[in-house]
C-alpha positions as CSV (number, residue, x, y, z in Angstrom):
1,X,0.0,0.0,0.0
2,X,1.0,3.4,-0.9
3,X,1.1,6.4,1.6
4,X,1.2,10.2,1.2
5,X,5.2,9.8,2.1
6,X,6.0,7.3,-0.4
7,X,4.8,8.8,-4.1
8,X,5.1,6.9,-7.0
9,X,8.4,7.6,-8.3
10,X,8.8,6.9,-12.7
11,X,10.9,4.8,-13.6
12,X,12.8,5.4,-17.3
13,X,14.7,3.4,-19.9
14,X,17.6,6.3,-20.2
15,X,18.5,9.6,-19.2
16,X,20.2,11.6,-22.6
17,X,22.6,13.8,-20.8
18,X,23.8,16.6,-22.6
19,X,27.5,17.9,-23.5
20,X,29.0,20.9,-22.5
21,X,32.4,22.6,-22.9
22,X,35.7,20.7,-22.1
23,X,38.4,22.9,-21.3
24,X,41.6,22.8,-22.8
25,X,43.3,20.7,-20.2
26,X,40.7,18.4,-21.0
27,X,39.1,18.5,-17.3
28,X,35.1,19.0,-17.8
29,X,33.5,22.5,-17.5
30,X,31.4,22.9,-14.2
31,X,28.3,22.7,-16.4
32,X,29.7,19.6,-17.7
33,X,30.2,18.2,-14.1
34,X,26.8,19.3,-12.9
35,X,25.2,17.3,-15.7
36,X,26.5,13.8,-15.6
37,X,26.6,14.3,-11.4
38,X,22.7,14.6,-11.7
39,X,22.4,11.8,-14.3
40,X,24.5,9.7,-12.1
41,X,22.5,10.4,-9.2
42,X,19.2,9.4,-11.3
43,X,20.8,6.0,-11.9
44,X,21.7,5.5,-9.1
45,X,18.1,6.8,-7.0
46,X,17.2,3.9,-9.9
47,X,14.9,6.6,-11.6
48,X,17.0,5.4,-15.1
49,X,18.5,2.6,-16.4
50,X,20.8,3.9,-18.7
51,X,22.6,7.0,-19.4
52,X,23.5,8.3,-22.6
53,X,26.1,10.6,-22.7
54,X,26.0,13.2,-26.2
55,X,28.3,15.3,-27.1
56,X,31.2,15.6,-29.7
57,X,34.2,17.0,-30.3
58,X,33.5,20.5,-30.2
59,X,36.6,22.6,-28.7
60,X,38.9,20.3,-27.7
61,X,40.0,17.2,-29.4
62,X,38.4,14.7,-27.0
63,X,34.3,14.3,-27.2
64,X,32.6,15.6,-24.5
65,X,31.2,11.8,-24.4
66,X,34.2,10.5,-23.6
67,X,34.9,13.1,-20.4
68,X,31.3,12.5,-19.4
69,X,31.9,8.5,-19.3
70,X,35.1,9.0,-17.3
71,X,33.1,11.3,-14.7
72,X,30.0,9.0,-14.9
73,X,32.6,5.5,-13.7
74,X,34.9,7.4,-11.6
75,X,31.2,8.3,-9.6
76,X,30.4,4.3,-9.8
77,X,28.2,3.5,-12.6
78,X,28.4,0.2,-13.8
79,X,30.2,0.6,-17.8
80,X,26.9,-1.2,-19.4
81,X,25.1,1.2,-18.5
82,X,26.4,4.2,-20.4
83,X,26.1,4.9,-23.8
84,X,28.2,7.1,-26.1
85,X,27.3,9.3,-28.9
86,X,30.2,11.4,-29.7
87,X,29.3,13.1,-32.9
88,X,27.1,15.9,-32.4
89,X,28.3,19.0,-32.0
90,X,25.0,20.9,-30.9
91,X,21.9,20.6,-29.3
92,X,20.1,19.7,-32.7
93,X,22.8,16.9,-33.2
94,X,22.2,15.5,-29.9
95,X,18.3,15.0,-30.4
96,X,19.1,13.5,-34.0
97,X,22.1,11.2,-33.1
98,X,20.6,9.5,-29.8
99,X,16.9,9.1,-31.6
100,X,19.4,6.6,-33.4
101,X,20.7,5.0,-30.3
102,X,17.7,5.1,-28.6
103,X,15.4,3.7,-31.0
104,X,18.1,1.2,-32.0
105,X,17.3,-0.2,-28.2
106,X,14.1,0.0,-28.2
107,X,14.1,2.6,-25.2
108,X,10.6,4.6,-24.9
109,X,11.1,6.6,-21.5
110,X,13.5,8.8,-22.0
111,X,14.3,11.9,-19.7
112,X,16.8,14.7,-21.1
113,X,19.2,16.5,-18.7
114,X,21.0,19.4,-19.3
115,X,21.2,22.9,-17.2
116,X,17.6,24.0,-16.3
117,X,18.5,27.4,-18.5
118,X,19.2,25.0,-21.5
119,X,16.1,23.3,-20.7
120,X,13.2,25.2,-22.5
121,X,15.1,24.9,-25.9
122,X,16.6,21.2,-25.4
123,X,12.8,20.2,-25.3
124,X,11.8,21.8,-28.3
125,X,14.7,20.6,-30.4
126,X,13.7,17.0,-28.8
127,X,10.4,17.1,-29.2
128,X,10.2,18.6,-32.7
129,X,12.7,15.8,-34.0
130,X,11.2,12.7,-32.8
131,X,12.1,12.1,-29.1
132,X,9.4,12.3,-26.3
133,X,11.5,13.1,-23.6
134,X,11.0,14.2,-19.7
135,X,12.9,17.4,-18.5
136,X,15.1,16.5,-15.5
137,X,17.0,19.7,-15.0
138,X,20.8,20.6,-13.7
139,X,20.8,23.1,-11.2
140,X,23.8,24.4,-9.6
141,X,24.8,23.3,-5.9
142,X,25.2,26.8,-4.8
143,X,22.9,29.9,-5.5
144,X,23.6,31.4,-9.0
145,X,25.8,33.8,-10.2
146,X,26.3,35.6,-12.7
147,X,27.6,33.5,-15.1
148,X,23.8,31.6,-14.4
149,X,22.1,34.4,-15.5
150,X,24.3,35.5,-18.2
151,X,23.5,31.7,-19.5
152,X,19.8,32.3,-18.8
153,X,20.2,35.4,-21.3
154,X,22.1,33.6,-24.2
155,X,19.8,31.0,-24.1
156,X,16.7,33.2,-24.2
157,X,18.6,34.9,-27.6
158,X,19.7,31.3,-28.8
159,X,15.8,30.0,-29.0
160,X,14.4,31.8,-32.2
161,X,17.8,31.0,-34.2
162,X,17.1,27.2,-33.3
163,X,13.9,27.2,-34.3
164,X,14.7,28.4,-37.4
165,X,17.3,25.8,-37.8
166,X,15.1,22.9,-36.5
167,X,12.1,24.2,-38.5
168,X,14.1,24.6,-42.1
169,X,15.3,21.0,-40.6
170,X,12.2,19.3,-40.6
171,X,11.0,21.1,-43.4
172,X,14.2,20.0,-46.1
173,X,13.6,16.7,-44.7
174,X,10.2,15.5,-44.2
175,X,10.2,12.1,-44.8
176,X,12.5,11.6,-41.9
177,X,9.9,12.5,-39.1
C-alpha cells in the first residue's frame, strides 16, 4: 500500500545527458560536471537505467562523451550502462544522433538532462525531431551567479535561431519525421 510519504516515483529506460564545454586541459567544465553528477545520481536513485552521454568534439579534441563517461565511472556507474554518442556538435545533433541509439534499443522513457536554462530549448529541439522526452533539469549546488544568468540570457537569444534551424530541418527533410 502506498502512503502520502511514499509517491510513485517513474521509472525510465535512459536519461540523454547533454554535452557541455571541455576545457583545454581536458578537465570538464562545471556545467559539464553538474550534468553527468545529476544523471548519475538518477541512476543511481534507480529513476533510469541507462545514461546516454551526447556530445562531440566541439573545442577540444576529445568528445565531450568520452569526459562524461570517465566522470560518470569514476562516480560508480556500472560501464553497461552508459552509452556514447560522440558526434554531435549541438543541441540539434544531440536529439538526431541519440533518436538513433535510442530507437536502436528500443528505449521509450526517455528523460533529457542538461542545465535548467538549457532546458526550455533542449525540449523543443527533442520534441520537434522525434524524441518524447522528460525534463530533469541541472541546477547548480550553490545559488547562482552571474555567469547563471548571463546563461539564462544567451539562451533566451539562442531559442528563435534554433527554431529556425530545426524548422528549415524538418522542413528539407520530411520524410524523416
Amino acid at each position: 500500500m502506498m502512503s502520502a510519504a511514499s509517491p510513485p516515483v517513474d521509472r525510465f529506460d535512459a536519461a540523454i545527458v547533454l554535452g557541455a564545454m571541455v576545457r583545454p586541459n581536458g578537465s570538464p567544465s562545471p556545467a559539464l560536471a553538474r550534468r553527468v553528477a545529476h544523471g548519475v545520481r538518477l541512476a543511481q536513485q534507480g529513476r533510469v537505467d541507462h545514461l546516454v552521454m551526447s556530445g562531440g568534439a566541439v573545442r577540444h579534441p576529445t568528445p565531450e562523451a568520452h569526459v562524461m563517461r570517465g566522470l560518470a565511472l569514476a562516480a560508480g556507474m556500472a560501464a553497461e550502462r552508459l552509452h556514447v554518442e560522440d558526434a554531435s556538435l549541438n543541441t540539434i545533433g544531440n536529439a538526431l544522433l541519440s533518436r538513433r541509439l535510442v530507437e536502436e534499443r528500443g528505449w521509450r522513457r526517455l528523460l533529457v538532462v542538461t542545465d535548467a536554462c538549457h532546458m526550455a530549448r533542449s525540449l523543443y529541439v527533442f520534441h520537434r525531431l522525434g524524441l518524447a522526452v522528460r525534463p530533469a533539469p541541472a541546477w547548480p549546488e550553490t545559488g547562482p551567479g552571474a555567469e547563471w544568468y548571463i546563461a539564462w540570457l544567451r539562451e533566451a537569444l539562442a531559442l528563435p535561431w534554433t527554431i529556425i534551424r530545426v524548422e528549415r530541418l524538418k522542413f528539407t527533410r520530411r520524410h524523416l519525421y
